[in-house]
N, C-alpha and C positions, 0 to 999 in steps of 0.2 A: 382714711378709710379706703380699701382696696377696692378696686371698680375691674370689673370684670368686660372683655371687648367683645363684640358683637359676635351672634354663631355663625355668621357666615366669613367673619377676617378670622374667627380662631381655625377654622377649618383649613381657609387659607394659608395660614401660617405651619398648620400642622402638615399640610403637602409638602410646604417648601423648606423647613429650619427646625432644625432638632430644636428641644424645650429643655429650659433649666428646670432639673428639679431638686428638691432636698426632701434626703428621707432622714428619717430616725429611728436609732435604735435606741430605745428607753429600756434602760438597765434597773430594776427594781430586785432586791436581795435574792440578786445572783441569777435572777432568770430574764430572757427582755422579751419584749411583747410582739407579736405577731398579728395581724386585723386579717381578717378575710376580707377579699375586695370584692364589691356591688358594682361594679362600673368598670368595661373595658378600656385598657387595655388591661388583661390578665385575671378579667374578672370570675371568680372564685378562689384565686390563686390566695397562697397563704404570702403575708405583705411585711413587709416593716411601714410603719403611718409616713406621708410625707406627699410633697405634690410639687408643683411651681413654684419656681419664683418669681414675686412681681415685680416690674420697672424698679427701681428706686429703693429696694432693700437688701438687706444685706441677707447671704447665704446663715448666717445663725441667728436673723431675725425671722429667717422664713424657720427655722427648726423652732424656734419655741414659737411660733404661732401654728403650726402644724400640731405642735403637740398641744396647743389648746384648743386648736377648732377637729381636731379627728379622731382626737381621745381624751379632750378635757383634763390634760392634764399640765400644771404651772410646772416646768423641768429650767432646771440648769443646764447649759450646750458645755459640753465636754470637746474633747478634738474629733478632729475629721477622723476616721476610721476608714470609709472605701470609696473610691471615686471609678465609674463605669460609665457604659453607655449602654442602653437596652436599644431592642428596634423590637416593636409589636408588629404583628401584620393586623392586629386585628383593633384599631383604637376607637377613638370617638366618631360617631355617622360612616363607619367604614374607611376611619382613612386608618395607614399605620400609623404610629408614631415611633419617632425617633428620640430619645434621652438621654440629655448627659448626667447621670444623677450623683451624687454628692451624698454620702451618710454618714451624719454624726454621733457620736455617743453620746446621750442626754439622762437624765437623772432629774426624781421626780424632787422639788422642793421640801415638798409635805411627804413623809413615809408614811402616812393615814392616809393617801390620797384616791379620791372615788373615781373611779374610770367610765366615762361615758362616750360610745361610739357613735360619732356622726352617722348622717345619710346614706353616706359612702363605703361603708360595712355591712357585713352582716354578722360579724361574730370575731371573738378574740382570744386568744390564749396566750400563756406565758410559758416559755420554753424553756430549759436549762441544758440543752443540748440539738443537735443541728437536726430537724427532723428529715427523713428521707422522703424525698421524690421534691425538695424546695427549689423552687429558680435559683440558678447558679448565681444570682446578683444577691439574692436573699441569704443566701449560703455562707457568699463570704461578708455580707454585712453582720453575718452571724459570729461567723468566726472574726470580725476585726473587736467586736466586742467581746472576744474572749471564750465563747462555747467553740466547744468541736463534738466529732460525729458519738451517739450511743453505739458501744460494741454491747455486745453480749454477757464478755468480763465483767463490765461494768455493775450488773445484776440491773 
């Protein structure tokens, strides 16, 4: 069971040491899903689901527990697709935070499967192309799973 460390050492920690994170892109019949995020850093921003890593687990055990605690959904981990660092200036209680984040391509087990968004959202959509104005980390976790940008021609 994952145990969460106290808010005043996570604070601490976020001053001093970038944070592992693992996001996902969850690829479902050719489009992959985006969350709007509830919670700085980035918050409103349109997202791929994903967050920390804890002590003692592995980066594709944090993708399929990411994909069942932020969108309820059982996925298969696919390979890594984009590896980056974000810096926010604007994170948790005012500190920035620093990220080295990790995004893999994951796929949902069940093709019937019901999508429920954690706390930590407020809303979600499925893309089939790179939407404009997305954070350039989002952009190319978009494109490592395979969308690129909508022109015009496209219709």
């Amino acid at each position: 069971m994952k145990q969460f460390i106290p808010a005043d050492l996570y604070y601490q920690i976020l001053e001093n040491v970038p944070i592992a994170c693992v996001d996902i892109a969850v690829v479902a019949q050719g489009a992959v899903l985006l969350v709007q995020r509830n919670d700085p850093p980035a918050k409103g921003q349109w997202w791929v689901p994903g967050g920390r890593v804890i002590k003692g687990e592995m980066m594709r055990e944090t993708a399929l527990r990411k994909a069942r605690e932020e969108v309820g959904i059982d996925c298969h981990v696919g390979p890594l697709i984009h590896t980056a660092e974000t810096i926010f200036p604007d994170g948790p209680g005012g500190i920035p935070v620093h990220s080295i984040n990790s995004c893999f391509f994951v796929y949902p087990v069940d093709p019937a499967f019901n999508l429920h968004l954690d706390s930590h959202h407020t809303a979600y959509q499925w893309v089939n192309h790179i939407p404009p104005g997305i954070h350039p980390y989002v952009e190319r976790c978009l494109m490592g799973a395979g969308l690129g940008r909508h022109t015009s021609a496209e219709g």
